[in-house]
Residue frames relative to the residue before (quaternion, step in Angstrom):
aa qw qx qy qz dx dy dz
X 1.0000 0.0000 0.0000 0.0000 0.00 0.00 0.00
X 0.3977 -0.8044 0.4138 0.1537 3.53 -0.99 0.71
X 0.1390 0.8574 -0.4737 0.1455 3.64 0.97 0.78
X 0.1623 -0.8446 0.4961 -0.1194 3.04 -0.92 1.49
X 0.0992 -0.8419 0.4750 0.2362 3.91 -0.45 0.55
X 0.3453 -0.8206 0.4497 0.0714 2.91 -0.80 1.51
X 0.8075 -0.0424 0.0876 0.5818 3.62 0.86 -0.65
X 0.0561 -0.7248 0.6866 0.0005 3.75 -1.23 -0.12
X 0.0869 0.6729 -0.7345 -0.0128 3.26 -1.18 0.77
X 0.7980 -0.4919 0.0587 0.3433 3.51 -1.69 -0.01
X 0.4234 0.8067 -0.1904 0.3657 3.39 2.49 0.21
X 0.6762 0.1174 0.3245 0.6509 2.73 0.63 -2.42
X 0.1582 -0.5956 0.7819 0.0942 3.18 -2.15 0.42
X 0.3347 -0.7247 0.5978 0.0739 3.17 -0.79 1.55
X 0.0354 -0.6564 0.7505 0.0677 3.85 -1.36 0.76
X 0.3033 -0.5859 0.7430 0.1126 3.43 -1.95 0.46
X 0.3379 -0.5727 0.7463 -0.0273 3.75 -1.15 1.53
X 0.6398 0.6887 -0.3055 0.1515 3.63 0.12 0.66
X 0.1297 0.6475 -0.7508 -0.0144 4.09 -0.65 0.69
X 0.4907 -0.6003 0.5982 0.2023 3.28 -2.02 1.27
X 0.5455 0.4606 -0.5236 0.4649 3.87 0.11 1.19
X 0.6479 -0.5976 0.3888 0.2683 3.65 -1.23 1.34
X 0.6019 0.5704 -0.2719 0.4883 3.46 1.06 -1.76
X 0.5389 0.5738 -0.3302 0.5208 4.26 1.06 -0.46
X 0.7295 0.4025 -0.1344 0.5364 3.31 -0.18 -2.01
X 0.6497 0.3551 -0.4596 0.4904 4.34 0.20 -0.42
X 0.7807 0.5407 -0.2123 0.2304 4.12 0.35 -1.00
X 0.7435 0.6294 -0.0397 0.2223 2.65 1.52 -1.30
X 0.0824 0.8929 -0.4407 0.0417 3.86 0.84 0.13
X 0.3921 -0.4984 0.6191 0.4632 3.81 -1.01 -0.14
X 0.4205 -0.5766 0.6945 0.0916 3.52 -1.66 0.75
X 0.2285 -0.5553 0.7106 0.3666 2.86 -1.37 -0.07
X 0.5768 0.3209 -0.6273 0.4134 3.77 -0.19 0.30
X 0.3532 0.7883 -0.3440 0.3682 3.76 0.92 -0.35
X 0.7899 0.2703 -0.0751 0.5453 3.63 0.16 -1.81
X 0.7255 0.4762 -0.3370 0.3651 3.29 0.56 -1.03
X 0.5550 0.3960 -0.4239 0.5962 4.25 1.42 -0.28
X 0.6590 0.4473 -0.4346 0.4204 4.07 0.68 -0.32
X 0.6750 0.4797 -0.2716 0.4904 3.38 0.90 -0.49
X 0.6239 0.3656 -0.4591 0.5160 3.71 0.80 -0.52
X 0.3687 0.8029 -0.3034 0.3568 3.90 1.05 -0.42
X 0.7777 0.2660 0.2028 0.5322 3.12 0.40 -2.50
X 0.8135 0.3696 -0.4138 0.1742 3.16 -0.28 -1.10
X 0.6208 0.4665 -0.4312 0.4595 3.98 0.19 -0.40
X 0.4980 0.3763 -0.5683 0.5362 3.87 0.99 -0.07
X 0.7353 0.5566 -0.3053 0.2370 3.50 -0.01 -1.69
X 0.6520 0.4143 -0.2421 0.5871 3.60 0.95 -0.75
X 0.6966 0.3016 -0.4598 0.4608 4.00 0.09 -0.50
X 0.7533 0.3264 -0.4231 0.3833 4.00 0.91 0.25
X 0.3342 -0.7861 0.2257 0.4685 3.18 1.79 0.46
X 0.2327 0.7830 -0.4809 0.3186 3.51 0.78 0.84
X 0.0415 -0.6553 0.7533 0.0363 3.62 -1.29 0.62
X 0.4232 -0.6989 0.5653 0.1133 3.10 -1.80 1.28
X 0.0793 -0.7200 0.6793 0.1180 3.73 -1.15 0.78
X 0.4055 -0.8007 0.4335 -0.0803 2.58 -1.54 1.23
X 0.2624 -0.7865 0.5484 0.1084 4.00 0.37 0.69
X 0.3980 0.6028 -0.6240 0.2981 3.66 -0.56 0.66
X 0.5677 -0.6294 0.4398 0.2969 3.08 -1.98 0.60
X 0.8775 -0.1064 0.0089 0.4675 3.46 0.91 0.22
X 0.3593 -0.7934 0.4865 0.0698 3.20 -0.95 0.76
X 0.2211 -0.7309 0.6431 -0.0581 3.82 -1.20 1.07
X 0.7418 0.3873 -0.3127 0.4494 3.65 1.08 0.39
X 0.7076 -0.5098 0.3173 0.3726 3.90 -0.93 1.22
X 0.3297 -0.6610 0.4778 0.4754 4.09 -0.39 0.09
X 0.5081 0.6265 -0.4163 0.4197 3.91 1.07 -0.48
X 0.7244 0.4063 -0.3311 0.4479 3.67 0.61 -0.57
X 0.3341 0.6451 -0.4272 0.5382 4.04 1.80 -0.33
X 0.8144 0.5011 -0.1396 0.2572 2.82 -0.31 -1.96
X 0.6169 0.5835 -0.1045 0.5177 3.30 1.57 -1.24
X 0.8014 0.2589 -0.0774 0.5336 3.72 1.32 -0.67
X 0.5293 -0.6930 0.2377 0.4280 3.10 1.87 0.65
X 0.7486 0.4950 -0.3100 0.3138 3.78 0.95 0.31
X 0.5214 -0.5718 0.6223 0.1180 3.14 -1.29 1.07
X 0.1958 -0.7487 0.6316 -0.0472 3.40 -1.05 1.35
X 0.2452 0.7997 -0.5442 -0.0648 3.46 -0.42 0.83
X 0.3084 -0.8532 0.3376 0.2509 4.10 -0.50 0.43
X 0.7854 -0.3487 0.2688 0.4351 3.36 -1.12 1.22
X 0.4034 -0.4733 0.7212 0.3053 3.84 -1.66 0.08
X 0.6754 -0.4332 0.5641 0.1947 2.98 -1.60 0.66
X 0.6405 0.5129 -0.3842 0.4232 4.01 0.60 -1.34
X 0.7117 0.4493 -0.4160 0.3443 3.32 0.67 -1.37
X 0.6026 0.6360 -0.3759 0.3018 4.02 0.75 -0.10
X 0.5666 0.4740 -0.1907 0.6465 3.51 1.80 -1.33
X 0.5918 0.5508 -0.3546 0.4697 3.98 1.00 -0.53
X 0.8865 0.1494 -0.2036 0.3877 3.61 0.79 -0.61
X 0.1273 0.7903 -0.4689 0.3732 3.20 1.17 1.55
């Protein structure tokens, strides 16, 4: 999976779920085996700066209680960025 940080302020740390090819953006989803290796990763950093991490992907496969539980915010791709990589 291609997960990029894009930004960070003194709140949140923003990631990107993202390759520029359709056959990508149709497959791709957060896991739960997914959050739980980002979260064993992050979270004890993310919480001693009280910070939670949001996430950009095209779609998700995991409960919002188990996010919420590993400090992350799920948020999903635009639609353009699908008609953009046609």
């Amino acid at each position: 999976m291609f997960l990029f940080r894009i930004t960070y302020n003194r709140n949140y740390e923003v990631y990107l779920v993202y390759k520029p090819t359709l056959e990508f953006l149709k497959t791709t989803a957060l896991t739960l085996e997914f959050v739980q290796s980002f979260g064993k990763q992050h979270h004890n950093r993310l919480k001693a700066k009280d910070k939670k991490a949001i996430i950009f992907a095209p779609a998700k496969y995991v409960d919002d209680t188990t996010l919420f539980n590993l400090r992350i915010e799920y948020c999903q791709l635009p639609y353009e960025i699908y008609r953009m990589t046609k």
